[in-house]
C-alpha positions as CSV (number, residue, x, y, z in Angstrom):
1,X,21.4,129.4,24.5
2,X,25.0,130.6,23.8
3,X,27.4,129.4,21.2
4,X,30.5,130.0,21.3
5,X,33.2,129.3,18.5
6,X,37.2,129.6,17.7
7,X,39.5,127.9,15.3
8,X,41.6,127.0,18.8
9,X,39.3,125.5,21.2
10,X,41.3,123.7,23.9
11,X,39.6,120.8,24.7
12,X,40.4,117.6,27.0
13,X,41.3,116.0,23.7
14,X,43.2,118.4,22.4
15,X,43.0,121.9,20.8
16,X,40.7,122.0,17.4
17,X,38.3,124.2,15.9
18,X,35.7,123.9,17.8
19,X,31.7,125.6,18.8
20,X,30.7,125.5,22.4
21,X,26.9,125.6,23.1
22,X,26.2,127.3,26.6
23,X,22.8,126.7,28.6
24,X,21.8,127.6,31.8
25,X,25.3,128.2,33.2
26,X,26.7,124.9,31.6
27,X,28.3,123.6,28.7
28,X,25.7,121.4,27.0
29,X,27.6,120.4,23.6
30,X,31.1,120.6,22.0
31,X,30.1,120.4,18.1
32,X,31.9,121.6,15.1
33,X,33.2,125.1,14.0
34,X,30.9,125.4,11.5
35,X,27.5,125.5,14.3
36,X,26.2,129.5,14.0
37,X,27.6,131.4,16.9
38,X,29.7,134.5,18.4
39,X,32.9,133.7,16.3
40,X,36.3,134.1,18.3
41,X,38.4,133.6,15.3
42,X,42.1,132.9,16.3
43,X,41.7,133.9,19.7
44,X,42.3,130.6,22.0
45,X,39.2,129.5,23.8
46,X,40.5,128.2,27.5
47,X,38.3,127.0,30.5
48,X,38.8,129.3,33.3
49,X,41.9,128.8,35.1
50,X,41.3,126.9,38.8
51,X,43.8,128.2,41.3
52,X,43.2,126.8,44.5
53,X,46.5,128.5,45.9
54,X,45.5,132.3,47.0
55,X,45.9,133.8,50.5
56,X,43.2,136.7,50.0
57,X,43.9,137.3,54.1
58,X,40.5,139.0,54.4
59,X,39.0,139.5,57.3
60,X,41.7,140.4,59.5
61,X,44.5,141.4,57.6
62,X,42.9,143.2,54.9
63,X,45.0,145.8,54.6
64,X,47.2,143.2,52.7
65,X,44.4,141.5,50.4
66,X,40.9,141.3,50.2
67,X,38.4,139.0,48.6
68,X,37.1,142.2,46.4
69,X,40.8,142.7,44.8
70,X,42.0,139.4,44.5
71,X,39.1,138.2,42.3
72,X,39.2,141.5,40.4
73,X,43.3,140.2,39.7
74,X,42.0,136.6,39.6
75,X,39.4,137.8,36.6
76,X,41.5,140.1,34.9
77,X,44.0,137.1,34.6
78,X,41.7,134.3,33.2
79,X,41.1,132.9,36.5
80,X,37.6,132.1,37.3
81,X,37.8,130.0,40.7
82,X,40.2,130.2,43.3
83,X,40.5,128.4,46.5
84,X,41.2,130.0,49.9
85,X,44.0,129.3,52.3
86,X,43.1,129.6,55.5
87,X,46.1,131.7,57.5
88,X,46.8,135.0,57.1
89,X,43.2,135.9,57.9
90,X,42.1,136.4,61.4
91,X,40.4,134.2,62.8
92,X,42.6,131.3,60.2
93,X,40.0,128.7,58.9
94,X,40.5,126.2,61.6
95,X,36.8,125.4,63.2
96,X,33.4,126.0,61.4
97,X,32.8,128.9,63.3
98,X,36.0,130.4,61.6
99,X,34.9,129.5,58.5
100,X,31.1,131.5,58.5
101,X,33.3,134.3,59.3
102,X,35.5,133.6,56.0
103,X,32.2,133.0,53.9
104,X,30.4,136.0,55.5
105,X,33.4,138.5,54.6
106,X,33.6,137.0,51.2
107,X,30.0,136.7,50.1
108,X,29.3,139.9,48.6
109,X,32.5,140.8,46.8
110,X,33.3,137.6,45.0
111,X,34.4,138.5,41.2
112,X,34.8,134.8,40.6
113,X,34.1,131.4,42.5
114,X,35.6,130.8,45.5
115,X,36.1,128.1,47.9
116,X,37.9,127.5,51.3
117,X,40.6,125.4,52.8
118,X,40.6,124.2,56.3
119,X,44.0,124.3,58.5
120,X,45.3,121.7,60.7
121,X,47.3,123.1,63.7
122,X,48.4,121.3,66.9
123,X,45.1,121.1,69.0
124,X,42.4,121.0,66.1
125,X,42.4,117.6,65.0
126,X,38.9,117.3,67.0
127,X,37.5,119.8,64.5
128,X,38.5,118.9,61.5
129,X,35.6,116.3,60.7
130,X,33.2,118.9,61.5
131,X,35.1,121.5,59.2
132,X,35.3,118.5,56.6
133,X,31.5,118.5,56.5
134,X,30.7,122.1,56.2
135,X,32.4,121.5,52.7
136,X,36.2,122.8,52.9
137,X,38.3,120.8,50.5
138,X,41.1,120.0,53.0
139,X,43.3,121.0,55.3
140,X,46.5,122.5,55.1
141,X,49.3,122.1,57.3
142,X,52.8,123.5,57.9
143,X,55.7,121.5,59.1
144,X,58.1,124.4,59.8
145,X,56.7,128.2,60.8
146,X,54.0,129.9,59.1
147,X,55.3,133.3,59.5
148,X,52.6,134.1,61.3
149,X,51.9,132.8,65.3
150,X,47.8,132.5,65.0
151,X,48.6,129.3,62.2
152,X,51.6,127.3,64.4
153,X,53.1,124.1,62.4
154,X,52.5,120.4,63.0
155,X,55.3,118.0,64.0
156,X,55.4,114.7,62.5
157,X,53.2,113.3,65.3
158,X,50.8,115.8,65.0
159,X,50.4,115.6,61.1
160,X,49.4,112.0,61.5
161,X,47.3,113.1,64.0
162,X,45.3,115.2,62.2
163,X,45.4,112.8,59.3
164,X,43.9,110.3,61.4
165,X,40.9,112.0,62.5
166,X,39.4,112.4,59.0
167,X,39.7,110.9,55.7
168,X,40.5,114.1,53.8
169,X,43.1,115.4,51.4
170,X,45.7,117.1,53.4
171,X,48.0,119.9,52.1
172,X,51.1,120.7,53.5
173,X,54.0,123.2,53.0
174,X,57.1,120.6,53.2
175,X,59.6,122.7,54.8
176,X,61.3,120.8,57.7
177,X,62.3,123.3,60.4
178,X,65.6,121.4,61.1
179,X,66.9,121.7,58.5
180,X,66.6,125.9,57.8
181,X,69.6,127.7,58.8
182,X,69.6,131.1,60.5
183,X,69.3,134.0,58.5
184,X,70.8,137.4,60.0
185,X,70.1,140.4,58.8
186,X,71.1,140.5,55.0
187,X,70.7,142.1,51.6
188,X,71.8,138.9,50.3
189,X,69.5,136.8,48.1
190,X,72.3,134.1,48.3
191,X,72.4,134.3,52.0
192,X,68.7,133.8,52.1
193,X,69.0,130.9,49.7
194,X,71.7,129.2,51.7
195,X,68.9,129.3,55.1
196,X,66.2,126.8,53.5
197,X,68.2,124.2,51.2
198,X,66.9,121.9,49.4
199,X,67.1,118.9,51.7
200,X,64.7,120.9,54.2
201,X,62.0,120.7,51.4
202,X,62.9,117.4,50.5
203,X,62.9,115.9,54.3
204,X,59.6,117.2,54.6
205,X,58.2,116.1,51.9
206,X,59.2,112.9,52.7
207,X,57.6,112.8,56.1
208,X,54.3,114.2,54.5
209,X,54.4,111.0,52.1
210,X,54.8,108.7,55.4
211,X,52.2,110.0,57.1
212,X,49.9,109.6,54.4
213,X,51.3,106.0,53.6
214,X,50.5,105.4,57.3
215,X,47.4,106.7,57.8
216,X,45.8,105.9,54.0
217,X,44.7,109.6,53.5
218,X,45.3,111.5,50.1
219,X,48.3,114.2,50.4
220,X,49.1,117.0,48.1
221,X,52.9,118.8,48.5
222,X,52.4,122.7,48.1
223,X,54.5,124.7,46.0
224,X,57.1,122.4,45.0
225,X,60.3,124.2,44.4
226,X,63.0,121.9,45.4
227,X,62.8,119.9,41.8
228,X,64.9,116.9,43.3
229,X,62.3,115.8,46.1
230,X,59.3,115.6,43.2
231,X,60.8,112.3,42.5
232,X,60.0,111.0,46.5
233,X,56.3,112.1,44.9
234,X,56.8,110.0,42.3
235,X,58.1,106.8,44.3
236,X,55.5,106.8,46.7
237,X,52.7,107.0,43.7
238,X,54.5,103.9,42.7
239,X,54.3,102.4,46.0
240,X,50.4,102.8,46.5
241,X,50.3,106.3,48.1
242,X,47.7,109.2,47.3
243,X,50.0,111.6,46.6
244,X,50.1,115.1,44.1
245,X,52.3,117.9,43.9
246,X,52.2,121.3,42.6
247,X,54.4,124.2,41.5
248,X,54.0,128.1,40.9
249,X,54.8,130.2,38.3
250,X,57.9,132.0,40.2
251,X,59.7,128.7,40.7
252,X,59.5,127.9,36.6
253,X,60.2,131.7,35.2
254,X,62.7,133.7,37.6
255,X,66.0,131.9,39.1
256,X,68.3,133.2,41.9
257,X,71.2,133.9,39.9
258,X,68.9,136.4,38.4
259,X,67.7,138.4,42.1
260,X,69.5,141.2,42.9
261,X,70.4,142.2,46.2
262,X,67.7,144.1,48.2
263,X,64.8,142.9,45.7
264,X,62.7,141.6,48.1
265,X,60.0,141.3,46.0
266,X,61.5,138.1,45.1
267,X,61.6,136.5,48.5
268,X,59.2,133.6,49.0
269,X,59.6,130.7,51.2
270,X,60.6,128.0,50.1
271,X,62.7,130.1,47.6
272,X,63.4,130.6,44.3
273,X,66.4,128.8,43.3
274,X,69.0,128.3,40.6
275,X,68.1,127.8,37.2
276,X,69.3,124.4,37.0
277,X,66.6,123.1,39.3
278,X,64.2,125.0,37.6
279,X,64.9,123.7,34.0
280,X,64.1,120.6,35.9
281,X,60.6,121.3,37.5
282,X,59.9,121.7,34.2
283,X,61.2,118.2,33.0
284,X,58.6,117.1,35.9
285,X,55.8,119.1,34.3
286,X,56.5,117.2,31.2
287,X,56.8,113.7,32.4
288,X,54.3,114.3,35.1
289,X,56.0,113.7,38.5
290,X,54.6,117.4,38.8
291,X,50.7,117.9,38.5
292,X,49.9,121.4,38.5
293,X,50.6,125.0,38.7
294,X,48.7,127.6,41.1
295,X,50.2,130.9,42.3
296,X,50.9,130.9,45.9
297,X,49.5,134.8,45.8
298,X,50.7,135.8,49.0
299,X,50.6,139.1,49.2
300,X,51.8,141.9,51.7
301,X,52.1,145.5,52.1
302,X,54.7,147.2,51.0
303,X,56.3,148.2,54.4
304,X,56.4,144.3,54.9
305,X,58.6,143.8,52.1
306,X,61.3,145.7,53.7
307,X,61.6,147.6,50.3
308,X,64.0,150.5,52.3
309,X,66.5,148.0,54.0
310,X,66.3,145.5,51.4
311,X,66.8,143.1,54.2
312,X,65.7,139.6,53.1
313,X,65.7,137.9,56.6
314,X,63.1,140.6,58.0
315,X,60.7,140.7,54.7
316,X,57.3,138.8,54.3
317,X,57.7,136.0,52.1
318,X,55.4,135.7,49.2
319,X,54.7,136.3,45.7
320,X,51.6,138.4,44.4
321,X,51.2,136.8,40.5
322,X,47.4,135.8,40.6
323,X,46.4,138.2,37.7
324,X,50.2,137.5,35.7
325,X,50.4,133.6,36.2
326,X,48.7,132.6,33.0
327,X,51.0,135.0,31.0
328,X,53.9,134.1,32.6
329,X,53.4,130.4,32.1
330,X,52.8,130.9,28.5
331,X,55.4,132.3,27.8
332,X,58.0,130.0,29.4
333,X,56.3,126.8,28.5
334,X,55.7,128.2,25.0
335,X,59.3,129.0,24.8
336,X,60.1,125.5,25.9
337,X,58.1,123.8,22.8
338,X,54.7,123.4,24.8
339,X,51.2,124.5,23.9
340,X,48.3,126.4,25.6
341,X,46.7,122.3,26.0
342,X,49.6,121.8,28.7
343,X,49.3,124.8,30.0
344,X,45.0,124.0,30.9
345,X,46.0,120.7,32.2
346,X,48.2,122.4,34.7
347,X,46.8,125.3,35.9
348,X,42.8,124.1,35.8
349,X,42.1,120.4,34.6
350,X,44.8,119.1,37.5
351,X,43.9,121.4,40.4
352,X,40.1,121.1,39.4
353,X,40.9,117.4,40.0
354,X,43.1,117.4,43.1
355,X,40.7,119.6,44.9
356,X,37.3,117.9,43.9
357,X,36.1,120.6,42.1
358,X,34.1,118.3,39.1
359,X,32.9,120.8,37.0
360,X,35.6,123.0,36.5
361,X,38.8,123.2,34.1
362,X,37.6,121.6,31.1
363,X,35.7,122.7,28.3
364,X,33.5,119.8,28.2
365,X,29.6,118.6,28.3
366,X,28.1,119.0,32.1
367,X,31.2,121.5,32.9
368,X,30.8,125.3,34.3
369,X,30.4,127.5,31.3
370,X,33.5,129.5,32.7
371,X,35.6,130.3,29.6
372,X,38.5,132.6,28.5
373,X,39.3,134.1,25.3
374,X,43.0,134.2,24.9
375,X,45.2,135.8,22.7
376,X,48.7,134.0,22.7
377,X,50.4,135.6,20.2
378,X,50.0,139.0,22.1
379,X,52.9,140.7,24.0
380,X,53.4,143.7,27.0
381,X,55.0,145.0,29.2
382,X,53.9,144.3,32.9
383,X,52.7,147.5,34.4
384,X,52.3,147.2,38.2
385,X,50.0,149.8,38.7
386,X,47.9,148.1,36.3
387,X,47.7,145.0,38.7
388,X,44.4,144.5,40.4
389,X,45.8,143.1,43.8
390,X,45.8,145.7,46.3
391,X,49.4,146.6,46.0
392,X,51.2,146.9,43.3
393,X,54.1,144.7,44.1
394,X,55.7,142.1,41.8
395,X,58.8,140.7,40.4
396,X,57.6,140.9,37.2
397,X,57.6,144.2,37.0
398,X,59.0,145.6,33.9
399,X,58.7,142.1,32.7
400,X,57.9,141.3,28.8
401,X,55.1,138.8,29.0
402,X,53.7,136.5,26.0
403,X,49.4,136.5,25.8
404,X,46.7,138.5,27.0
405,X,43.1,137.6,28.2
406,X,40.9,139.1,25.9
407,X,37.5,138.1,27.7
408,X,35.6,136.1,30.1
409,X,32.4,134.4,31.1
410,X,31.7,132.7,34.4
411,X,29.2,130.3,34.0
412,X,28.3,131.6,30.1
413,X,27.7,135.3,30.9
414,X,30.6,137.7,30.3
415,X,32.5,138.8,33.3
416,X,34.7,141.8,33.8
417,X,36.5,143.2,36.6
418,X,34.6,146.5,36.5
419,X,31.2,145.1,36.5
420,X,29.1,143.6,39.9
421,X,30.6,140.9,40.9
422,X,28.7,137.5,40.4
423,X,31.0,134.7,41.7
424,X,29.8,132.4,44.4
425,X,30.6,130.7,47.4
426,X,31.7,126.7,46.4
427,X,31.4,123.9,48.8
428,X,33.2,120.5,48.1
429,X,30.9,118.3,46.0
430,X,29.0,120.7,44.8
431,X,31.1,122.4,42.2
């Protein structure tokens, strides 16, 4: 038995002083500070952060990500489960024998838990009930271009489609591909900005909503960024549908008027935008429109990024910030009068709960022993080389960040990035 205790113990309930006994790889009681144990002091004790937004890319594209250094960032950043999308790796999760190839290439270097997405892609609708039972914990579908031609989108048609052949929760990037303008060559964030408005992400969300009111399935809306279509979310909630939406990190701390020209280490799709619209993402955070927060790590190597033209409309879209979200969110939500208890509903009790995941993201009896010591009163300076993803690529860089993870334990043993790893493989309904 392990006891654990800390004057700032964030629990479901709220944050209080606090003892956590630990046996057998759960959490067995939350008693009073007072119970004899390893004293934490004033360092927050968090359950380990559920992100079930990563592209680790591995196998096939390796070379960009891997599962061995994106749990290492996932760890170092108070992250103790991720889920996997499935593009960006070759073969993309999208049939069962895909899938044994993910779980094969990640078995052996998993520094945290880690589950799998299935994708939904025109012509796959016929596997998806068998994917569904080998334990993925949807499927994710694009409505405009991946970016890469092994993952092609759905059209309306074909998202209900797929949505029809399984009873699933369905996760879709809500771009609609009519309504993104092309981009020439440019060093332009503006220019970029002006190719995928917002009513591209809000038309799309909207026809992800009516396919799920159609076909009675649950729907989730990937990285939000358009703040005005989180209210469509909102509506069809109202109006009986199964519906949750998340956000990322980049779309609450960094704005476009703030990307310079040529920094494509700030392009992402959809984009960033003004700082308007992300004053109110956060306004949906607080009233709840928005659920939760997960990275969208989508990582690249550097020649990708176009870093010597600076040439937005030719560079990969995506943000690495697996190992920095935590930080960054504490420190703009902390800035914004809310504490580290909003900060653990959105980025593990909510996507613990949108993706099934029962025992994860709350410090609670029956829960994974998968806790974080955090210090939120600490600052630095982000340091890219001392990033843990495989590139050290980020628009944080330079960054002054609030917090720092002071230590881990995955199911009540400690857990660091330089020992063995000891995550496992998850399967719906059984984590």
């Amino acid at each position: 038995m392990t006891v654990l205790r800390s004057r700032r113990v964030v629990l479901p309930t709220g944050e209080r002083p606090a003892s956590v006994v630990v046996e057998g790889g759960r959490i067995t009681a939350v008693g009073p500070y007072d119970v004899a144990g390893e004293d934490l002091g004033d360092l927050a004790l968090l359950p380990g952060l559920v992100d079930t937004h990563v592209h680790v890319n591995e196998p096939g594209r390796t070379e960009w990500e891997g599962f061995a250094t994106a749990t290492r960032a996932a760890l170092a950043g108070g992250v103790t489960t991720i889920v996997d999308m499935p593009l960006n790796s070759l073969p993309p999760t999208v049939s069962v024998d895909a899938l044994e190839v993910k779980r094969a290439a990640a078995r052996d270097q998993a520094w945290v838990d880690v589950g799998f997405w299935g994708g939904a892609i025109p012509g796959n609708a016929a596997d998806l009930p068998a994917l569904w039972d080998a334990g993925v914990f949807g499927f994710k579908a694009f409505l405009a271009d991946s970016g890469v031609p092994e993952f092609p989108p759905l059209d309306p048609a074909g998202l209900r489609a797929a949505m029809a052949a399984v009873d699933g929760l369905f996760i879709v990037h809500a771009e609609d591909p009519g309504g993104l303008l092309p981009l020439a060559p440019s060093r332009s964030y503006r220019d970029f900005l002006r190719s995928r408005p917002d009513a591209a992400e809000g038309t799309a969300v909207a026809t992800a909503l009516d396919a799920a009111r159609e076909t009675g399935v649950r729907v989730h809306i990937l990285h939000l960024s358009a703040a005005g279509a989180a209210g469509l979310v909102r509506m069809a909630r109202e109006d009986g549908v199964r519906a949750s939406v998340e956000t990322c990190p980049h779309y609450l701390a960094l704005s476009a008027e703030a990307v310079p020209d040529g920094a494509t280490e700030f392009k992402c799709c959809p984009p960033i935008r003004g700082g308007w619209n992300r004053e109110s993402l956060w306004q949906s955070l607080a009233d709840g429109t928005i659920d939760a927060i997960v990275s969208d790590h989508s990582p690249s190597t550097p020649s990708l990024k176009e870093f010597g033209s600076g040439d937005f409309a030719a560079a990969w879209g995506g943000i690495a910030s697996l190992q920095l979200g935590l930080r960054v969110i504490w420190t703009e939500a902390s800035a914004r009068g809310h504490g580290l208890g909003d900060v653990v509903r959105w980025m593990a009790t909510n996507p613990a709960r949108i993706a099934g995941l029962t025992t994860k993201g709350r410090i609670a009896p029956g829960c994974d022993a998968d806790l974080v010591a955090f210090d939120p009163a600490a600052s630095s300076i982000v340091d890219p080389a001392a990033l843990r993803h495989r590139h050290p690529v980020t628009p944080y860089a330079a960054s002054t960040l609030r917090g720092a993870v002071s230590r881990v334990w995955l199911r009540g043993e400690p857990a660091s990035p330089d020992d063995p790893p000891r995550g496992r493989l998850i399967v719906r309904g059984t984590a």
